[in-house]
C-alpha positions in Angstrom: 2.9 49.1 -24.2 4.7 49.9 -27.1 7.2 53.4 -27.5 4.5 54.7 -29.8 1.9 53.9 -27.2 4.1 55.4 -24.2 4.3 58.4 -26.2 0.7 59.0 -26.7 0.5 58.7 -23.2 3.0 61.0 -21.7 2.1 63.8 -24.4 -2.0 63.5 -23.6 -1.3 63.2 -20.3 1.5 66.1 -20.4 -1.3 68.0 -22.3 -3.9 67.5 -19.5 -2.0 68.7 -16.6 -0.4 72.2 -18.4 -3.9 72.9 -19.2 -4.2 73.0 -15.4 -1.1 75.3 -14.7 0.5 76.9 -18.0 3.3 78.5 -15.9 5.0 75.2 -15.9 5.7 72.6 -19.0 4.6 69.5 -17.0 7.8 66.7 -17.0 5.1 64.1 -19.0 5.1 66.6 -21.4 8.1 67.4 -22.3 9.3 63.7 -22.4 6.5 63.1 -24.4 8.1 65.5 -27.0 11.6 63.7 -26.8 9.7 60.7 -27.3 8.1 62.2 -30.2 11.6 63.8 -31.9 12.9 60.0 -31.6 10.2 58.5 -33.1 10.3 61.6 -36.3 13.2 61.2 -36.5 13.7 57.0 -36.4 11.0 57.1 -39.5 12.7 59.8 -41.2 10.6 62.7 -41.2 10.8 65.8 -40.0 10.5 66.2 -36.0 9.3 69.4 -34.1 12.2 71.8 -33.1 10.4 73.5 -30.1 7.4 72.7 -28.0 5.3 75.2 -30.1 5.8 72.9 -33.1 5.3 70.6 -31.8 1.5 71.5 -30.6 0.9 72.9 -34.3 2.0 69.4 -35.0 -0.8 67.8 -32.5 -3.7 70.0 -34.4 -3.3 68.0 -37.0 -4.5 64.7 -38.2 -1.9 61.8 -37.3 -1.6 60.4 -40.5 0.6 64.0 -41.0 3.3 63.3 -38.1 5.3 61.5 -39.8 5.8 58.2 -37.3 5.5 55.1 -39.2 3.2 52.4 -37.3 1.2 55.6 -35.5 -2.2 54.3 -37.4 -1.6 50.6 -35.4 -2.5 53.1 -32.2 -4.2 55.9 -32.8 -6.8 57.0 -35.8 -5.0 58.0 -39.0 -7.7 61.3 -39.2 -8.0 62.1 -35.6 -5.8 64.9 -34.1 -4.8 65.0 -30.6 -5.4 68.9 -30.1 -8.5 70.1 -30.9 -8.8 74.8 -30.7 -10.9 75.9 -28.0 -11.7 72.0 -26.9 -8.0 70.8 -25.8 -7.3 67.0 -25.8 -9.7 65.0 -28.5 -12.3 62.4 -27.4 -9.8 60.1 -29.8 -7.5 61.0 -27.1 -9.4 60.4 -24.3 -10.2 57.1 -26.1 -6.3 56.3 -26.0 -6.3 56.8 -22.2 -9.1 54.7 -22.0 -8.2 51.7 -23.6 -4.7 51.0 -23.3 -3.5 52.9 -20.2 -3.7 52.4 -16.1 -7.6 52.9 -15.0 -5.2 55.3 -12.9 -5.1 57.8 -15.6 -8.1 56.8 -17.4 -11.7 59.1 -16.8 -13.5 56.2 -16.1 -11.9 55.2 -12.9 -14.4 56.5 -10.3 -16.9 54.0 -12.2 -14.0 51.1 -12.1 -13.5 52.0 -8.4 -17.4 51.0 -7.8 -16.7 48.2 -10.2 -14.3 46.5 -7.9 -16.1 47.5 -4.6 -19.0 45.6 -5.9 -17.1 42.5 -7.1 -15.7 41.9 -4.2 -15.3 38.4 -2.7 -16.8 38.6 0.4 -19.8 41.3 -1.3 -21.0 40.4 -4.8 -22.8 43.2 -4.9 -24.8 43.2 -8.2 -28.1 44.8 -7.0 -26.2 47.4 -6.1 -23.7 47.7 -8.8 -27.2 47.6 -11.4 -28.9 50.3 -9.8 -25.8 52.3 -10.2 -25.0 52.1 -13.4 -28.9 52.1 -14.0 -28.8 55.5 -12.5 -25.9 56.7 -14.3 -27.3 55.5 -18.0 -30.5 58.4 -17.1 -30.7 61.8 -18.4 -32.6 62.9 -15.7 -29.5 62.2 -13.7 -26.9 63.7 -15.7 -27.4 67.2 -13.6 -28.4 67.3 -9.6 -29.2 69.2 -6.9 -27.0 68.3 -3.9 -30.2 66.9 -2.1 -31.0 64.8 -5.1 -27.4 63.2 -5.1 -27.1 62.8 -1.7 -31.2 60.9 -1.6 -29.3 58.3 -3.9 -26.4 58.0 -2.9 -27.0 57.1 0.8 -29.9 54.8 -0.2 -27.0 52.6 -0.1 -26.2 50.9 3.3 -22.0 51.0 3.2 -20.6 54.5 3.4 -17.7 53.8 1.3 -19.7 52.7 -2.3 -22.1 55.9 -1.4 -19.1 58.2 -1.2 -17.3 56.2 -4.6 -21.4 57.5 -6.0 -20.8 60.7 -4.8 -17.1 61.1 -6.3 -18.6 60.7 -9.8 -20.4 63.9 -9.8 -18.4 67.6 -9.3 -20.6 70.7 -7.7 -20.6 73.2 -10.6 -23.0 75.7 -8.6 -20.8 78.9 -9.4 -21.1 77.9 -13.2 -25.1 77.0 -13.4 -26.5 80.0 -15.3 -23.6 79.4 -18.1 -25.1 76.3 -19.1 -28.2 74.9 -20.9 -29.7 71.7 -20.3 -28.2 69.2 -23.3 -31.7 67.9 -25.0 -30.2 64.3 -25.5 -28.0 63.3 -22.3 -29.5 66.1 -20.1 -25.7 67.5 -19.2 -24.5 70.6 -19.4 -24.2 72.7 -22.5 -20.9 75.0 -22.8 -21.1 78.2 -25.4 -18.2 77.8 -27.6 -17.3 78.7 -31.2 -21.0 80.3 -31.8 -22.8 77.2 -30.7 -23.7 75.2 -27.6 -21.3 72.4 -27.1 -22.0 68.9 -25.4 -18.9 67.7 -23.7 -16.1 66.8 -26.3 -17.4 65.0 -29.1 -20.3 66.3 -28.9 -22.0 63.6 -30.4 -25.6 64.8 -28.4 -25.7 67.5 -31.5 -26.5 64.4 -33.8 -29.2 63.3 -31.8 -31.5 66.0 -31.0 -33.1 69.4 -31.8 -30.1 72.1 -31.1 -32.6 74.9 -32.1 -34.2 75.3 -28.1 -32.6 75.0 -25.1 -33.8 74.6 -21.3 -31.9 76.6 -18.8 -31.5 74.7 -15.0 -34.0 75.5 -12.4 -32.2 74.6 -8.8 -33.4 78.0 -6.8 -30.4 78.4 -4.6 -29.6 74.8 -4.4 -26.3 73.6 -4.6 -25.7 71.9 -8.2 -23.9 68.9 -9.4 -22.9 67.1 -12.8 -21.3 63.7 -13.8 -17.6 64.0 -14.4 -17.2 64.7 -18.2 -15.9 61.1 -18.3 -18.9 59.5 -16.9 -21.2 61.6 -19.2 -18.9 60.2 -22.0 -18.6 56.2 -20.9 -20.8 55.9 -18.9 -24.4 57.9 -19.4 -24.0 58.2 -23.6 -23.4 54.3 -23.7 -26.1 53.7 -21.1 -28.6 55.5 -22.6 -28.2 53.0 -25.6 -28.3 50.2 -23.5 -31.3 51.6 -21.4 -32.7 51.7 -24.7 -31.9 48.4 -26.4 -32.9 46.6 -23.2 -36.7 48.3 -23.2 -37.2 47.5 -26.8 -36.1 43.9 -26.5 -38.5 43.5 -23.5 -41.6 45.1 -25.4 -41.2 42.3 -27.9 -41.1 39.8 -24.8 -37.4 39.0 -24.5 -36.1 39.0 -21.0 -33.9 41.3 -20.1 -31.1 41.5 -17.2 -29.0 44.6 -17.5 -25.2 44.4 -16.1 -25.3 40.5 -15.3 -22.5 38.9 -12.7 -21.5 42.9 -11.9 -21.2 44.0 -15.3 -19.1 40.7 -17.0 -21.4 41.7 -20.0 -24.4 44.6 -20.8 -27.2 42.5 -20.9 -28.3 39.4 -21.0 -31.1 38.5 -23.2 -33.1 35.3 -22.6 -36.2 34.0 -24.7 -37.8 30.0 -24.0 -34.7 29.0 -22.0 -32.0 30.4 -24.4 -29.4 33.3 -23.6 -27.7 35.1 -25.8 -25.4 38.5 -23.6 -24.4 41.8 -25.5 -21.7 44.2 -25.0 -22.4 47.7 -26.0 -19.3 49.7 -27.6 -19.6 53.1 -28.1 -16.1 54.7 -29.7 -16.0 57.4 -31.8 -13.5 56.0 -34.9 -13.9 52.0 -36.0 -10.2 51.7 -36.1 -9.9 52.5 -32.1 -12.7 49.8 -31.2 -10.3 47.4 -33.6 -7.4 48.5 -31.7 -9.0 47.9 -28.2 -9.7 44.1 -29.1 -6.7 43.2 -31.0 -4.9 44.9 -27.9 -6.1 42.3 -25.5 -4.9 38.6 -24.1 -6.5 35.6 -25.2 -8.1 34.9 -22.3 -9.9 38.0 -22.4 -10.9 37.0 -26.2 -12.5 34.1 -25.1 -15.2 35.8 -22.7 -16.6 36.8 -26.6 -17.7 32.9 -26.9 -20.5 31.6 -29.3 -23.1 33.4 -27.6 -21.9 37.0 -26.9 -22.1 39.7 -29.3 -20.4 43.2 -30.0 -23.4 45.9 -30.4 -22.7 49.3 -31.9 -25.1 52.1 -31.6 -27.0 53.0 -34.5 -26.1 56.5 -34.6 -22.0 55.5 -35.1 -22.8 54.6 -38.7 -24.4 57.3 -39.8 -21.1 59.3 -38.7 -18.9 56.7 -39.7 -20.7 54.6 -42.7 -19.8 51.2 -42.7 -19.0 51.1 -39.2 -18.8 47.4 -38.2 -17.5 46.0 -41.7 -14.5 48.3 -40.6 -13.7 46.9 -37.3 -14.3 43.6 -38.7 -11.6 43.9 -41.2 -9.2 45.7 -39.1 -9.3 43.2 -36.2 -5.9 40.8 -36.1 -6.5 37.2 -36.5 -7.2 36.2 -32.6 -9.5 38.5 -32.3 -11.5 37.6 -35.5 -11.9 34.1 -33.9 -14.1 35.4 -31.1 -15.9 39.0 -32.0 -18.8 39.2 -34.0 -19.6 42.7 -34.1 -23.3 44.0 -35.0 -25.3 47.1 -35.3 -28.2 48.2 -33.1 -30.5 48.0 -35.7 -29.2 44.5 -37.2 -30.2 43.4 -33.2 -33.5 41.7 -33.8 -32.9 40.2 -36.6 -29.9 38.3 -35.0 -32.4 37.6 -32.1 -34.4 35.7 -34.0 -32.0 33.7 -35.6 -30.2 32.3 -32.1 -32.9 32.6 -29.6 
């Protein structure tokens, strides 16, 4: 990693765990900060005095901090402090995409990654019906009997208890939320109006007028991680989608093929084509996460595998894929072709 990307790192990650214990400025933090004053400072801009400027610094968008070669990283318009909602979803994407699965939110759903690519297992079935599972709205909240039904439908203790691990009991909490009309998570009240997780990209997508409280009766109650809600059940639902359409028009369909290598794999008269959902808020980032990787990696985008963006990304974000198709470097151009969700069948019919 670059300084500029350690220094992302160690103030998100500084930011996370003060969150957790304000009583104590968390070491990641405050190097973060010196990181920060070097970088001001090396470009020649003003840099924070104190750790309270340095947060009003953080509320606003990065292009304003001053640190030349930030926007190479991190989205010129995105903060990395948002009031009342802490870290952004832009920097969740950070951790995500450039640092250890370690720190990233994902890494309960990496941990069952590996499990099920293991050597001596190979265990796509399995890994299918989990992710499968965790792309349903109807799954996004439990009771503990309903979690535990699916979780031990699976013969080796440890891959039901990584299952288990991506779900936290929220009981206590239950009657503060409302059932999220989209991804079927749990609605938070904030700022005079019911909030989906983060981005709360779920407002863009349904009715927010009426909400369904949860009905458990004195059940124990359980939700996806907000990092599984975000990567895992919002892109899901996409490709849950993509891959029942394509089927209806009598395309075969094989969701998560060799243990996830790609989303789907889409066959018609003994041609294949394999997609790969990406689902990031800002264009730039998705840019970034490509031209970001070896060339080996580049090459598992060969003739016949394609980048598919939700539909609903442009209309937040016009001219979605035209952006990360300019902004990708050189290598990366050689191997990603990057479509929209509704430019899908047309492309279909032109390869297959």
């Amino acid at each position: 990693m670059s300084k500029i990307q350690d220094m992302l790192f160690y103030l998100i990650t500084g930011l996370q765990k003060w969150r957790e214990d304000y009583s104590q400025i968390p070491e990641d933090l405050h190097k973060g900060m010196l990181m920060f004053i070097h970088e001001a400072a090396h470009s020649g801009s003003d840099f924070p005095a104190d750790l309270h400027h340095l947060l009003q610094i953080l509320h606003k968008p990065s292009k304003e901090w001053g640190i030349q070669g930030l926007a190479e990283f991190y989205p010129a318009e995105a903060a990395l402090i948002e009031e009342f909602i802490g870290i952004t979803p832009d920097a969740e994407d950070f951790l995500n995409i450039y640092i250890s699965p370690k720190e990233a939110q994902q890494k309960n759903m990496l941990a069952i990654l590996k499990f099920c690519r293991d050597d001596g297992l190979n265990l796509q079935d399995e890994y299918a019906r989990v992710r499968k599972f965790l792309s349903q709205s109807q799954n996004a909240v439990l009771s503990s009997f309903q979690l535990a039904q699916f979780a031990e439908s699976f013969r080796d203790r440890e891959l039901s208890n990584l299952v288990r691990h991506c779900y936290i009991e929220i009981t206590p909490l239950i009657s503060n939320y409302r059932k999220c009309p989209h991804c079927g998570w749990t609605l938070e009240y904030k700022q005079d109006q019911w909030h989906c997780n983060k981005e709360n990209i779920c407002r863009e997508m349904s009715n927010f007028e009426k909400f369904e409280h949860f009905n458990f009766g004195d059940e124990r109650v359980y939700r996806m991680l907000p990092g599984i809600q975000r990567y895992v059940l919002l892109p899901g639902i996409s490709e849950m989608k993509i891959a029942d359409n394509l089927m209806r028009k009598g395309y075969q369909v094989e969701l998560y093929p060799n243990v996830d290598e790609y989303d789907l794999a889409v066959s018609l008269l003994g041609k294949q084509v394999f997609l790969d959902v990406k689902d990031f808020k800002d264009p730039s980032m998705l840019a970034n996460f490509f031209n970001q990787k070896t060339l080996s990696y580049l090459e598992k985008y060969s003739e016949h595998v394609y980048v598919v963006i939700p539909s609903y990304r442009n209309d937040l974000y016009s001219s979605y894929s035209k952006r990360v198709s300019m902004l990708l470097k050189d290598d990366a151009k050689k191997y990603i072709k990057i479509i929209m969700e509704n430019e899908l069948e047309q492309m279909l019919k032109w390869v297959l």
